[in-house]
C-alpha positions as CSV (number, residue, x, y, z in Angstrom):
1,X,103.1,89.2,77.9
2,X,101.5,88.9,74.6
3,X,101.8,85.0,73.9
4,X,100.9,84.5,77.6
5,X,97.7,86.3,77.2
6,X,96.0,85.2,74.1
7,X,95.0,82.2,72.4
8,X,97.8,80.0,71.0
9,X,96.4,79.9,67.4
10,X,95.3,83.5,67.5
11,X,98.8,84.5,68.4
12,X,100.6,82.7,65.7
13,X,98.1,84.0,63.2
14,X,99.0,87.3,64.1
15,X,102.5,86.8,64.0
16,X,102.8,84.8,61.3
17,X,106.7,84.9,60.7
18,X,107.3,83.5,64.0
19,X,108.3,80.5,64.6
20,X,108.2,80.0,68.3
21,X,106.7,82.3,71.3
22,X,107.7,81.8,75.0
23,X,104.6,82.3,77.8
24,X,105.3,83.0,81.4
25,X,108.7,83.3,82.9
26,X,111.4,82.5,79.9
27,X,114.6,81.7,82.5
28,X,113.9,78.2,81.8
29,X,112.2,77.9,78.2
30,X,114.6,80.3,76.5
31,X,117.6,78.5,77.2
32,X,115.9,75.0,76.4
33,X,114.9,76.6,73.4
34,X,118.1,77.7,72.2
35,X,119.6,74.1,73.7
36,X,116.8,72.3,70.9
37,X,117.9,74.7,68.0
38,X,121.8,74.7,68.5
39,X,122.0,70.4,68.9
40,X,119.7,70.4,65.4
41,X,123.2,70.6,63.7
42,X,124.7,73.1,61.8
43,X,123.0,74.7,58.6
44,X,120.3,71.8,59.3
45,X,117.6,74.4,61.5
46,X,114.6,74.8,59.4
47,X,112.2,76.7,61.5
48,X,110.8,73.3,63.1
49,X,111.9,71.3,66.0
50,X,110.3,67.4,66.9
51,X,107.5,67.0,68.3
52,X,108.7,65.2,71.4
53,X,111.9,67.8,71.5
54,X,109.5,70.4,71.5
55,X,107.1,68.8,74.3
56,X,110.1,69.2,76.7
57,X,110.0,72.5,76.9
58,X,107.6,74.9,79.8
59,X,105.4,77.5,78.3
60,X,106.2,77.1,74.6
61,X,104.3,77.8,71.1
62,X,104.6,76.5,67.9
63,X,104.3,74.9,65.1
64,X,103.8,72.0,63.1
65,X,102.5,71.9,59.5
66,X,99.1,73.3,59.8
67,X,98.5,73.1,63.8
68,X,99.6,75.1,66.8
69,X,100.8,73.5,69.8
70,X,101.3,75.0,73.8
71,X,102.9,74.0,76.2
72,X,102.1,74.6,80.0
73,X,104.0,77.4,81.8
74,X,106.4,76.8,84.6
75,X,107.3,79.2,86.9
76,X,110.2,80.1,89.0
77,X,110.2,79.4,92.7
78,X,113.6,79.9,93.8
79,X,113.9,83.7,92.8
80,X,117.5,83.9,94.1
81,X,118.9,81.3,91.7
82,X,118.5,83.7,88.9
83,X,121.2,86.1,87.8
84,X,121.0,89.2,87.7
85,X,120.5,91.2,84.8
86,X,123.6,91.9,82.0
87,X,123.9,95.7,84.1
88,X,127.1,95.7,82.1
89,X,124.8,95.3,78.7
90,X,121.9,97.9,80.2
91,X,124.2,100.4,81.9
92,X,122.1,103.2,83.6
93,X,124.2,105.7,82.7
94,X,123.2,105.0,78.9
95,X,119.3,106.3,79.8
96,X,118.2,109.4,80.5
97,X,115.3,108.7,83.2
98,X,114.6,110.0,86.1
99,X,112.3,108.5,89.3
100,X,109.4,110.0,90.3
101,X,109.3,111.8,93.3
102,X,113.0,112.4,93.5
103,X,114.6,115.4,95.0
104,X,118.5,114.0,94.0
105,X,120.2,115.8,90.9
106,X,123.6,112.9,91.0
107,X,123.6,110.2,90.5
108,X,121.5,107.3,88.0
109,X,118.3,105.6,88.6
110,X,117.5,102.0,87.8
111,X,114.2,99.9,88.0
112,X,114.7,96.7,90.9
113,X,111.6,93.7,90.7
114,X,111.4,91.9,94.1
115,X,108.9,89.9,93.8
116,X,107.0,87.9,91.2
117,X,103.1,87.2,90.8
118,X,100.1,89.2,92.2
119,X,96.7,87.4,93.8
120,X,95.0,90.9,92.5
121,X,91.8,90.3,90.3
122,X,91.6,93.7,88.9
123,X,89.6,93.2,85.3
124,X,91.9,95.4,83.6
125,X,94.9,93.4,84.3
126,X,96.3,90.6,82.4
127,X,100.4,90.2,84.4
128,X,98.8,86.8,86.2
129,X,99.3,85.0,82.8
130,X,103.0,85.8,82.9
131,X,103.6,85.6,86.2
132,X,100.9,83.6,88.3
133,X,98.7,84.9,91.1
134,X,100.9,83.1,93.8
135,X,103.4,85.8,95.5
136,X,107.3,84.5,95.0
137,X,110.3,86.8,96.8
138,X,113.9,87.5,96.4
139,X,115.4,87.2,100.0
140,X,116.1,91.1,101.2
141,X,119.9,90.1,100.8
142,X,119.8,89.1,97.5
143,X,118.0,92.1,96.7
144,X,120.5,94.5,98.6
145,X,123.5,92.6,96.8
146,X,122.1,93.5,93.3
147,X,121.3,97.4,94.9
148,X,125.1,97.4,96.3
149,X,126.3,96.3,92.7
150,X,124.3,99.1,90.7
151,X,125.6,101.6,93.6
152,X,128.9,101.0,93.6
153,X,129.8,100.2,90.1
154,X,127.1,101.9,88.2
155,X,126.0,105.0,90.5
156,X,123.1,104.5,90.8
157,X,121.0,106.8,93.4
158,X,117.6,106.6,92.4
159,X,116.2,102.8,92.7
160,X,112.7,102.1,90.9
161,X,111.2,98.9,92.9
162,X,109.3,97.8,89.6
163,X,106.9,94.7,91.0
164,X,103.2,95.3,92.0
165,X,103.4,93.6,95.5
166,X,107.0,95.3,96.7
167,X,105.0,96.2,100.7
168,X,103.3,92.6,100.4
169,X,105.3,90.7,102.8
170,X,106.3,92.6,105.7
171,X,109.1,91.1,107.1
172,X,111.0,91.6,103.7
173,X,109.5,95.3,103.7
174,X,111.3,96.1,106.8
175,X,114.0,93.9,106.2
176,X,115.0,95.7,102.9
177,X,114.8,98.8,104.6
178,X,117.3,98.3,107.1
179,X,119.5,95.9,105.1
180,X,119.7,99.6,103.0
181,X,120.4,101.9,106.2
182,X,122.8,99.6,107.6
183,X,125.0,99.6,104.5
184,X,124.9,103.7,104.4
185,X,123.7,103.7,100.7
186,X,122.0,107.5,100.3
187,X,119.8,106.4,97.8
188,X,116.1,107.8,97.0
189,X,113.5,105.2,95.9
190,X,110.1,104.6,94.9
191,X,107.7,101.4,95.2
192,X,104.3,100.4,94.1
193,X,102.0,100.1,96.9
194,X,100.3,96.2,97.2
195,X,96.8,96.4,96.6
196,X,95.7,96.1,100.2
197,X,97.6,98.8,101.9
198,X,97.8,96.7,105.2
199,X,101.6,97.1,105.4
200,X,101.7,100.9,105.1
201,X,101.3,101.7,108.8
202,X,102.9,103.7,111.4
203,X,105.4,101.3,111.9
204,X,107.0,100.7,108.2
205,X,106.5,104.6,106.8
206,X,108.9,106.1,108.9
207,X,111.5,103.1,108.6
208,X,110.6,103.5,104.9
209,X,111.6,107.0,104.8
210,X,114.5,106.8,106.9
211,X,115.6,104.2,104.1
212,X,115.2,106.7,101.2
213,X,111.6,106.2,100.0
214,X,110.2,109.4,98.4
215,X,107.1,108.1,96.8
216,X,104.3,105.4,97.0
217,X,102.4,104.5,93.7
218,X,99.0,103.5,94.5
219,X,96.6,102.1,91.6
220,X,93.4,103.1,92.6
221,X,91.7,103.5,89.3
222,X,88.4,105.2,90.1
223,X,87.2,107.3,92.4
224,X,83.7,105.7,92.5
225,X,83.0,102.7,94.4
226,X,80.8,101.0,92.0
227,X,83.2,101.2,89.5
228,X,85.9,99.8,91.8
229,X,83.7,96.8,92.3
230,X,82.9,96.3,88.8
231,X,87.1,96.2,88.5
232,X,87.3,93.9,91.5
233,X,89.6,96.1,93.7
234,X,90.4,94.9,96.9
235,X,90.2,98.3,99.4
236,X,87.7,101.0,99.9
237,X,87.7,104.5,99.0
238,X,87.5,105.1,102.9
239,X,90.8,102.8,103.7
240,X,92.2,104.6,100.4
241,X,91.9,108.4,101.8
242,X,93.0,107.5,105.0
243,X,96.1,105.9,104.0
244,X,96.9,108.5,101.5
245,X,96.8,110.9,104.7
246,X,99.3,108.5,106.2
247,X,101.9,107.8,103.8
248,X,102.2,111.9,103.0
249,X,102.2,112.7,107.1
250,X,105.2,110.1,107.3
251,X,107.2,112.6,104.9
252,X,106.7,110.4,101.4
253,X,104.9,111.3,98.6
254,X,101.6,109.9,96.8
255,X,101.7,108.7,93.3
256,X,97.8,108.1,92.6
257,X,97.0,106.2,89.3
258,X,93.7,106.6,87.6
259,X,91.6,105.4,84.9
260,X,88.8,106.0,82.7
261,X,86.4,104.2,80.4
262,X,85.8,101.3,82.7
263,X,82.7,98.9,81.2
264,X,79.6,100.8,82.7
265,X,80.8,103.5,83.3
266,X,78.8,106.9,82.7
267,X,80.1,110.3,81.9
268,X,79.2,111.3,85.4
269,X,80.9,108.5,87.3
270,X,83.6,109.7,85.4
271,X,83.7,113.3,86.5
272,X,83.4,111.9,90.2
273,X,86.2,109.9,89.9
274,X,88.2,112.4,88.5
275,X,87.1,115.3,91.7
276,X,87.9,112.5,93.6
277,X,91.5,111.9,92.7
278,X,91.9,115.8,92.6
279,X,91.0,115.9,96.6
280,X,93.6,113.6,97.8
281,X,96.4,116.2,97.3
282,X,98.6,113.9,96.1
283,X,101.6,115.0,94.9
284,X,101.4,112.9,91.3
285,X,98.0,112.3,89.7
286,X,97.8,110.5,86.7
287,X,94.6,109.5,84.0
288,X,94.8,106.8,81.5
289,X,92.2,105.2,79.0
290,X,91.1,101.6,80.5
291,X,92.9,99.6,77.9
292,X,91.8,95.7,76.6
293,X,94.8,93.9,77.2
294,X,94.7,90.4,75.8
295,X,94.1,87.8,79.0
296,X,92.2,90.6,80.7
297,X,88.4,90.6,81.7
298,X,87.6,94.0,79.8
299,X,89.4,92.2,77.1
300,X,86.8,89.2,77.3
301,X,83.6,91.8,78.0
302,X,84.4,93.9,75.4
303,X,84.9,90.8,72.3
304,X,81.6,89.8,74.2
305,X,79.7,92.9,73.9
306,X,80.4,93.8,70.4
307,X,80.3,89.8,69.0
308,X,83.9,89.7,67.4
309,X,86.9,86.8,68.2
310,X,89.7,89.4,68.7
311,X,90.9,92.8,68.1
312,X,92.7,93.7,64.9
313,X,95.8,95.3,66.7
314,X,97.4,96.6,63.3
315,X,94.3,99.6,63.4
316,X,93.6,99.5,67.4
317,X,94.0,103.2,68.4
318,X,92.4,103.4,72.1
319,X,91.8,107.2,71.7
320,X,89.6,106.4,68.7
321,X,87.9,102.7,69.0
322,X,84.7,102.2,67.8
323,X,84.4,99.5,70.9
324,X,84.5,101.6,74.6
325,X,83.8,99.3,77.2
326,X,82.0,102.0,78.8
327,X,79.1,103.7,78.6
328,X,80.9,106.9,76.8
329,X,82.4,106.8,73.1
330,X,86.3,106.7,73.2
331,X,86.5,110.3,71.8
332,X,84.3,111.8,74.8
333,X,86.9,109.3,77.0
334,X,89.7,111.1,75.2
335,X,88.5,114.8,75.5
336,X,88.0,114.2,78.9
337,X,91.4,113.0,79.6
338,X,92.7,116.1,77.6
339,X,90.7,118.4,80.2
340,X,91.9,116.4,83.5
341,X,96.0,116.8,82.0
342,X,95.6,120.8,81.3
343,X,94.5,120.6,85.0
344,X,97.4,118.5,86.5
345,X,99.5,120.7,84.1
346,X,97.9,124.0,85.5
347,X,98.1,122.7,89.5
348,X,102.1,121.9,89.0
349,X,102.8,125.5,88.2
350,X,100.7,126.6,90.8
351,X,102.5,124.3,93.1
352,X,105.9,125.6,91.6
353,X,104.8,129.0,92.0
354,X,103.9,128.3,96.0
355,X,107.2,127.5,96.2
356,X,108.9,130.7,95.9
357,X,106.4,132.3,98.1
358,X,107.4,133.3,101.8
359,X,105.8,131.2,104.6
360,X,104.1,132.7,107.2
């Protein structure tokens, strides 16, 4: 994500040991790489490739004496010709994670991506340099055949769908879902909701839960509609509660994703934002400090609004910056983040707690 963010020069500056970086999707620059390198000869690799081998090759950076070279990105469009990943290298039962949301003590849980690129313009967000804005699928069966292989051989029970825009295409959304039922895997899983909500409905959240979804992640990042203009989000806070009602009616929990410290933002917007997530009654709530991510439009506003070319990232500390793109310093940002985690902190014990009690 890094080299596909920034600028070429700037990058190799900062890494100044390096000497190659891969942007976008590395399936076919990696291996082309490696392909350059390897037919240099043995003993004779120097840190250098030519010029027109190096030309050949989609997305790469390097060098060359004094000057630093890029080469376009090219992405992936046939999703399914890509294996899948070395599962016997990155066996699940070597972590100890467990998905949100889950009510299942057996079993592992491992992180699935579906799809590839978002059409999102959220100013906070810099994945379109990696990935694109166009949306690219797996076909449901390729994406059941890697499920089976992590069920079967790796026991896995708990299924991560990884990928902003895994409820983006509909027909692959309900497709998925019965490709699961139909092959009896009693599995739990959790998705990432696609910006615009318009496939969460009546239809899909029961199929959805029937298929072993216990939670939706939704990014909704402030509570305040001014804010979530300035951040370019695509639904209302109106469309937002009402699918939020929805999704828990249908039996599956809410993840709701928040942030803080947005540019222009005040203390009090702030504090709205924060009641606001509070009054959904969703089952996860979750704050984080707006972060400047290289690529991103924060990233731009902020070099913009204090006058420097980059951050130094050796001393960045986001809880500390002496450059908050909001209206609020970053320790205020940070105390008021400490404040809204006592209180998710203090509302899971009460929930806890509820539990025990006898109902009516």
């Amino acid at each position: 994500p890094h080299p596909s963010s920034v600028d070429p020069a700037e990058l190799m500056d900062d890494f100044a040991a390096c000497d190659f970086a891969v942007k976008g999707e590395a399936e076919l620059s990696l291996p082309a790489l490696f392909y350059e390198i390897s037919h240099k000869g043995e003993n004779s690799y120097d840190g250098r490739l030519a010029q027109q081998n190096a030309l050949k090759i989609p997305g790469l950076v390097w060098r060359d004496k004094d000057q630093v070279y890029s080469n376009p990105i090219a992405f992936m469009h046939d999703l399914d010709s890509i294996d899948f990943p070395c599962w016997e290298m990155l066996d699940p039962d070597n972590y100890d994670v467990d998905m949100l949301g889950s009510a299942m003590k057996e079993g592992n849980t491992a992180p699935v991506i579906t799809t590839r690129g978002c059409p999102g313009k959220c100013s906070f967000c810099s994945a379109f340099n990696v990935n694109g804005r166009k949306i690219r699928t797996r076909s449901p069966e390729n994406v059941i055949k890697e499920m089976l292989l992590l069920y079967t051989k790796y026991k896995a029970r708990k299924f991560m769908f990884q990928d902003n825009c895994f409820t983006s295409i509909k027909e692959n959304l309900i497709r998925i879902c019965e490709l699961i039922i139909r092959e009896k895997m009693r599995i739990e899983w959790d998705c990432v909701s696609y910006e615009r909500l318009n496939n969460l409905t009546d239809e899909t959240l029961p199929l959805m839960y029937k298929a072993g979804c216990r939670m939706i992640h939704m990014g909704i990042e402030s509570g305040y509609e001014k804010t979530r203009k300035t951040m370019h989000k695509a639904c209302s806070l109106e469309e937002i509660t009402a699918k939020n009602q929805l999704i828990r009616k249908s039996g599956i929990k809410v993840g709701a994703w928040f942030m803080l410290g947005f540019p222009g933002e005040t203390e009090n917007e702030m504090k709205e934002s924060i009641s606001y997530a509070f009054s959904l009654g969703a089952e996860l709530v979750a704050f984080t400090a707006c972060f400047p991510l290289p690529g991103s439009s924060v990233y731009s506003y902020i070099k913009e609004k204090y006058g420097f070319d980059k951050i130094d990232w050796s001393a960045f500390d986001i809880y500390s910056s002496d450059y908050p793109a909001s209206e609020v310093s970053s320790q205020k940002i940070t105390r008021l983040l400490k404040m809204v985690r006592l209180r998710i902190r203090v509302n899971k014990k009460i929930r806890k707690l509820a539990s025990f009690l006898p109902s009516k």
